[in-house]
C-alpha positions as CSV (number, residue, x, y, z in Angstrom):
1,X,17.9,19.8,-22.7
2,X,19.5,17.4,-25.5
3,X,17.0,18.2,-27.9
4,X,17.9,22.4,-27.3
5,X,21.5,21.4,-28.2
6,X,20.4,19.1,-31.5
7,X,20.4,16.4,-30.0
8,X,17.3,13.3,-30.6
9,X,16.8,11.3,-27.8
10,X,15.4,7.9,-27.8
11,X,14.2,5.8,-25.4
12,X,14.5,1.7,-25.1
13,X,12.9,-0.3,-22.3
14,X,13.0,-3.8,-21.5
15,X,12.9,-6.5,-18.5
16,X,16.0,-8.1,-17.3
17,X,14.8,-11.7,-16.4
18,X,17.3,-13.3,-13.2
19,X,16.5,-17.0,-12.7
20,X,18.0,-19.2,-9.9
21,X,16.8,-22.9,-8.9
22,X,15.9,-21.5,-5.8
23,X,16.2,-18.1,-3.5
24,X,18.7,-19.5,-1.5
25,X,20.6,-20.5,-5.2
26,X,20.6,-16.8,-5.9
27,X,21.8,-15.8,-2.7
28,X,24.7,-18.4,-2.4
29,X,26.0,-17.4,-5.7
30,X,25.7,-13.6,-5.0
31,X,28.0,-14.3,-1.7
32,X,31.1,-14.2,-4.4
33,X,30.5,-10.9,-6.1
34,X,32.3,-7.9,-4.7
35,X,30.2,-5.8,-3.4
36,X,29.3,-8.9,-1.2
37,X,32.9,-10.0,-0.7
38,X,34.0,-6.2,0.3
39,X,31.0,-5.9,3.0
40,X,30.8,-9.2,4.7
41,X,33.4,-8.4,7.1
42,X,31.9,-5.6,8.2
43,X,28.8,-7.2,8.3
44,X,30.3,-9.8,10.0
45,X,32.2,-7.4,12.6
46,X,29.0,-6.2,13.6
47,X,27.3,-8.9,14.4
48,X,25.0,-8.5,11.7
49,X,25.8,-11.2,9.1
50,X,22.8,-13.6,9.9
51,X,20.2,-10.7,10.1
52,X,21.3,-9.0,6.8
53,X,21.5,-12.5,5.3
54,X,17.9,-13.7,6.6
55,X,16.2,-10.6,5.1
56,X,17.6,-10.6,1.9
57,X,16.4,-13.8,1.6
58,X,12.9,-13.1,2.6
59,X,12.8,-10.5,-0.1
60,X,13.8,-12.8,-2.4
61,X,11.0,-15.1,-1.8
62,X,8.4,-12.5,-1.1
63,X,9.6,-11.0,-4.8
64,X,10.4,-14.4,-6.6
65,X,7.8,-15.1,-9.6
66,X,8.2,-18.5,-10.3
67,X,6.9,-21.1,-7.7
68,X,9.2,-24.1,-8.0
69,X,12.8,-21.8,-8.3
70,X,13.3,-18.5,-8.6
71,X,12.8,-15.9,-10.9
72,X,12.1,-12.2,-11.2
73,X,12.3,-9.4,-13.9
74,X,13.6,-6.2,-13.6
75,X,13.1,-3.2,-15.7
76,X,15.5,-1.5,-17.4
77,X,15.8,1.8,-19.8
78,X,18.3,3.2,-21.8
79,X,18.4,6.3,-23.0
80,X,19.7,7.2,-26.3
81,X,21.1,10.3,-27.3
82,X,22.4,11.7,-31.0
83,X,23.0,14.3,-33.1
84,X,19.7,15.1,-35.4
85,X,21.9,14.5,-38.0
86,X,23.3,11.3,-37.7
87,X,21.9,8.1,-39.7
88,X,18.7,6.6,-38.2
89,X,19.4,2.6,-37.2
């Protein structure tokens, strides 16, 4: 669709690396951003804090890609759009 409108479109992938001493060191510090902040007391209301806190952190260690902390890489694209006649970086 961008290209019928004169557009080029370019793409740019890459791998996001997140590191951590340990799974539960990822999960601790994640406890202060706000999506976390804004659900735990609902979580908590429900009596589902423990539950929702034990499977994250299985996922974490069944993804984690480094065996003495944590680490795992996660892909990312961009996609770039411009006008076909705009300067070439």
């Amino acid at each position: 669709m961008a290209a019928r409108h004169g557009a080029r479109v370019r793409w740019h992938e890459g791998r996001l690396l997140i590191t951590a001493s340990s799974p539960e060191d990822y999960l601790n510090r994640q406890e202060k951003h706000p999506m976390s902040m804004s659900m735990r007391p609902l979580l908590e209301r429900a009596g589902l804090s423990d539950s929702v806190r034990a499977e994250a952190l299985a996922v974490l260690r069944a993804g984690n890609e480094q065996p003495d902390a944590f680490g795992v890489q996660s892909p990312y694209r961009v996609i770039e759009l411009q006008p076909e006649d705009s300067a070439t970086s």
